[in-house]
Legacy VTK file of the C-alpha trace (Angstrom):
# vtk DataFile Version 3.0
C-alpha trace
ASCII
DATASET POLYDATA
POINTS 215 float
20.690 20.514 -12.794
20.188 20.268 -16.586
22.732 21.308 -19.055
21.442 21.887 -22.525
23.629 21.188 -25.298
24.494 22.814 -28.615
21.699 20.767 -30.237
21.995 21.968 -33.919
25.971 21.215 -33.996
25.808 18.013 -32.203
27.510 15.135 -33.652
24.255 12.821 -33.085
21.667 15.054 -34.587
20.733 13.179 -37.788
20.442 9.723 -35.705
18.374 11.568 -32.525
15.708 12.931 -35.524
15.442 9.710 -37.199
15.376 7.720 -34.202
13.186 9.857 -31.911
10.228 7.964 -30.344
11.938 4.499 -30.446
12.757 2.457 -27.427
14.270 -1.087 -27.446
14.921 -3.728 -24.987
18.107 -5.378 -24.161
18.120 -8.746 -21.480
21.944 -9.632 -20.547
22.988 -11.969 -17.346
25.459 -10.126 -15.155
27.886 -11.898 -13.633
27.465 -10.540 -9.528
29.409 -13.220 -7.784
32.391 -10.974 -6.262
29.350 -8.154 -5.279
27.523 -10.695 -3.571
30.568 -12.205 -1.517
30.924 -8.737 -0.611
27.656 -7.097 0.292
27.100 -10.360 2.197
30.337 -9.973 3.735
30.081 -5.925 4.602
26.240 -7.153 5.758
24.591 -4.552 3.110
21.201 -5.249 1.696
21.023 -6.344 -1.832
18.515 -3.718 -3.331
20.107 -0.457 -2.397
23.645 -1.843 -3.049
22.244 -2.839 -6.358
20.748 0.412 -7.053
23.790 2.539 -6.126
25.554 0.170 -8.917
22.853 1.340 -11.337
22.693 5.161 -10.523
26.720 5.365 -10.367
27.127 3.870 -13.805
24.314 6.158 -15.578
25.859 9.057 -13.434
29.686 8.394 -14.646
28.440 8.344 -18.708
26.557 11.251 -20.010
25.221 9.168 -22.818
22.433 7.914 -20.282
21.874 11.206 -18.322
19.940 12.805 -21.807
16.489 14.140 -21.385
14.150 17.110 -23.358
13.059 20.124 -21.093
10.976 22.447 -22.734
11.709 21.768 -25.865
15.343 21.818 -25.283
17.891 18.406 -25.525
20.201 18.210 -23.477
21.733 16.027 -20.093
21.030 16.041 -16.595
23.867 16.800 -14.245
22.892 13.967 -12.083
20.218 11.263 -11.581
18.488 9.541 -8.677
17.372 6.246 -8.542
13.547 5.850 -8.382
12.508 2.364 -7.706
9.357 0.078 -6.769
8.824 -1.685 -3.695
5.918 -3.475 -2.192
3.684 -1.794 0.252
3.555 -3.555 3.777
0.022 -3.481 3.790
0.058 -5.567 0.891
1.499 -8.715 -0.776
0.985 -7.487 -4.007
0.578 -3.928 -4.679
3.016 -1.772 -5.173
4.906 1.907 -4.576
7.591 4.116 -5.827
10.289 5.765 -4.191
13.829 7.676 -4.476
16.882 8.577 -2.845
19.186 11.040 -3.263
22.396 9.333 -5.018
25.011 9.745 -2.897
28.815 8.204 -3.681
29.284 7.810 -0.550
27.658 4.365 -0.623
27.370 3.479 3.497
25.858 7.088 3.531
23.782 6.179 0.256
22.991 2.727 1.785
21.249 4.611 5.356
19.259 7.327 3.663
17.843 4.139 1.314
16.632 2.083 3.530
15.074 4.725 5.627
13.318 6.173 2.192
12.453 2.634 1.553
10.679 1.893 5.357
8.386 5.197 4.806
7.744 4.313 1.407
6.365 1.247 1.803
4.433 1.984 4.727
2.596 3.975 2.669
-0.663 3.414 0.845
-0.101 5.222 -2.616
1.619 4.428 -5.690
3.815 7.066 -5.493
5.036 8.147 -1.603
4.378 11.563 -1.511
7.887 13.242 -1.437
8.899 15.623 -4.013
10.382 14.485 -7.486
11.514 15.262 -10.941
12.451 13.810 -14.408
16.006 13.276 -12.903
15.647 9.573 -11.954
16.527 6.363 -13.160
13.836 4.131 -13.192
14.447 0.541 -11.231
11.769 -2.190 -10.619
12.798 -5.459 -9.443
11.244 -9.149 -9.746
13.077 -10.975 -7.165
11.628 -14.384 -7.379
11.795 -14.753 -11.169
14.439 -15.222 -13.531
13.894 -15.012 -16.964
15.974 -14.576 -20.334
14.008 -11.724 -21.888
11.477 -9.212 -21.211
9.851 -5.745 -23.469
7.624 -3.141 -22.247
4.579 -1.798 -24.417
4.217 1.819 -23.767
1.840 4.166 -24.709
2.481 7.825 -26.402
0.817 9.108 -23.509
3.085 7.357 -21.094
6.246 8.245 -22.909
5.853 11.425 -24.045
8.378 11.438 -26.312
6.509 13.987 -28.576
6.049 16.253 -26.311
8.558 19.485 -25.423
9.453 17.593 -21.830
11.017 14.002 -21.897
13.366 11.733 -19.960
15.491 9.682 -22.162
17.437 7.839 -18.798
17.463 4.360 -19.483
14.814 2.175 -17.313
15.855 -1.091 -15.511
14.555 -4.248 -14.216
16.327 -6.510 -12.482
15.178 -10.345 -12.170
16.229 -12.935 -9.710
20.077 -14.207 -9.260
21.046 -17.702 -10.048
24.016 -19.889 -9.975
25.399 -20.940 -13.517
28.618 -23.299 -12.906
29.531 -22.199 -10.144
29.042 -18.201 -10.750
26.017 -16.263 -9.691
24.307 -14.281 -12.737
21.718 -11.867 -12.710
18.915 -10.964 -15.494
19.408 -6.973 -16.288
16.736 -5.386 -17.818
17.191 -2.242 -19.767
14.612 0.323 -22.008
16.705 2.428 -24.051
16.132 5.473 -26.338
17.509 4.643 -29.448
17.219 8.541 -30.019
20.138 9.261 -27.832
20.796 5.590 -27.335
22.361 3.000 -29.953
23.136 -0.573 -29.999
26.803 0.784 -28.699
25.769 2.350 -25.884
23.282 -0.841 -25.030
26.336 -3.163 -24.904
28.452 -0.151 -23.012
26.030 -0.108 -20.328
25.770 -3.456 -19.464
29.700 -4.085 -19.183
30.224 -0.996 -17.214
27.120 -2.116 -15.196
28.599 -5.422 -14.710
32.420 -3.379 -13.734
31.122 -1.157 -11.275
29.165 -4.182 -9.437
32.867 -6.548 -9.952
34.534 -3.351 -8.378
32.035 -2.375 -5.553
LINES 1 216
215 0 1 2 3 4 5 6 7 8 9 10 11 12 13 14 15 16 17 18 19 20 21 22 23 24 25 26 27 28 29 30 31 32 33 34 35 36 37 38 39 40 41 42 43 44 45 46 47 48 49 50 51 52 53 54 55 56 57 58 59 60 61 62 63 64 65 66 67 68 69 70 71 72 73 74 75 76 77 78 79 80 81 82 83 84 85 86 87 88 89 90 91 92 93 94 95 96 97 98 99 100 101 102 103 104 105 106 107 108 109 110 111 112 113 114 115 116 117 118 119 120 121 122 123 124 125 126 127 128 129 130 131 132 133 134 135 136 137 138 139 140 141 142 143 144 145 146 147 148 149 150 151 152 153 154 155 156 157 158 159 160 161 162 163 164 165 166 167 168 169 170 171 172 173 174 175 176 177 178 179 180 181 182 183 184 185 186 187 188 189 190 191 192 193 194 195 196 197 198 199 200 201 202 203 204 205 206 207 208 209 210 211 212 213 214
C-alpha cells in the first residue's frame, strides 16, 4: 500500500525540492559477530537472514519507505526485499528476485530460499514473478571486501524526474572479515538525499547494525 502525505505542509519540503535528483553513497563496517554465532547456531543461511535484517529495519522507519507515484510523495506501507543472485547455469551472470517480507523470520527464511532455488534456475535477469516499486534493493559481493564503493546512474535509470519514483535506499553488502577478534561486514547504501540526509545515513546503519546484534 502507499500512503501519500500532506506534501505542501510537510516539514521536509524545502530540503526534498532542493535536494531532489541527488543520491549519495555511504560504506560503514557492521559489526555481525553475535548474528553470525547465531544464524550458525539456529543453522540459517546467511543471505536471507541478512536480508530480513535489511527489510525489517527500512520497514520499522518511514524515513526509508518514501517513494513518488504519479506525481504524488509519499511512503510505502511496506517493502520487500529484491535481491541478486547468480543463475545456476552460470558462474557469472546474474538474476533478480523477491520475497514477501514476512516478521516471522523461520517463515520469512522458507519462502526465501524457495524464491531463491526458482530464481536462479532461471535464465533471465529478472525471474518472471510479479513486482512493484515496493522493494528494497540488495546485491551482494560475497568474496570481496572493500572500504568504499558509488554507483553512476543514469536519468533514465533513476527516474527521479519523472511522476513515478522509488526513493528506498539500495544496498550492497561485501564480504565479512575478522578485525581483532570481531567479525565486520562492508554495508553498502544509495540514499536519496531528497528524502534522505546525512542523519538518516548514520540512523540507518546503527539501527541496521541493532536489529542484526538483536536477531
Amino acid at each position: 500500500m502507499f500512503i501519500p502525505i500532506d506534501y505542501e505542509n510537510w516539514d521536509r519540503k524545502e530540503i526534498y525540492d532542493a535536494f531532489h535528483g541527488y543520491m549519495y553513497c555511504m560504506t560503514v563496517e557492521l559489526d555481525i559477530t553475535e548474528f553470525l554465532e547465531k544464524i550458525h547456531e539456529s543453522h540459517w543461511k546467511f543471505y536471507p537472514s541478512m536480508c530480513y535484517c535489511i527489510a525489517k529495519t527500512v520497514n520499522e522507519h518511514q524515513d526509508y519507505r518514501y517513494a513518488k507515484i504519479n506525481g504524488h510523495v509519499g511512503y510505502f506501507g511496506q517493502v520487500n526485499p529484491h535481491y541478486t543472485l547468480l543463475r545456476t547455469n552460470s558462474n557469472h551472470l546474474f538474476t533478480h528476485q523477491w520475497t514477501d517480507y514476512n516478521e516471522d523470520f523461520a517463515a520469512f527464511h522458507k519462502q526465501f530460499l524457495e524464491d531463491k532455488a526458482l530464481a536462479e534456475a532461471g535464465d533471465t535477469l529478472y525471474y518472471p514473478k510479479e513486482d512493484g516499486l515496493n522493494n528494497v534493493h540488495i546485491s551482494i559481493m560475497p568474496n570481496t571486501s572493500y572500504t568504499a564503493l558509488s554507483y553512476s546512474k543514469p536519468d533514465s535509470f533513476t527516474h527521479y524526474n519523472t511522476p513515478t519514483v522509488s526513493y528506498v535506499p539500495f544496498i550492497m553488502i561485501g564480504k565479512y572479515h575478522e578485525v581483532d577478534g570481531r567479525v565486520k561486514i562492508p554495508i553498502t547504501t544509495e540514499f536519496h538525499h531528497a528524502v534522505n540526509d546525512g542523519y538518516h545515513a548514520e540512523q540507518f546503519f546503527h539501527l541496521l547494525e541493532d536489529c542484526c546484534r538483536e536477531f
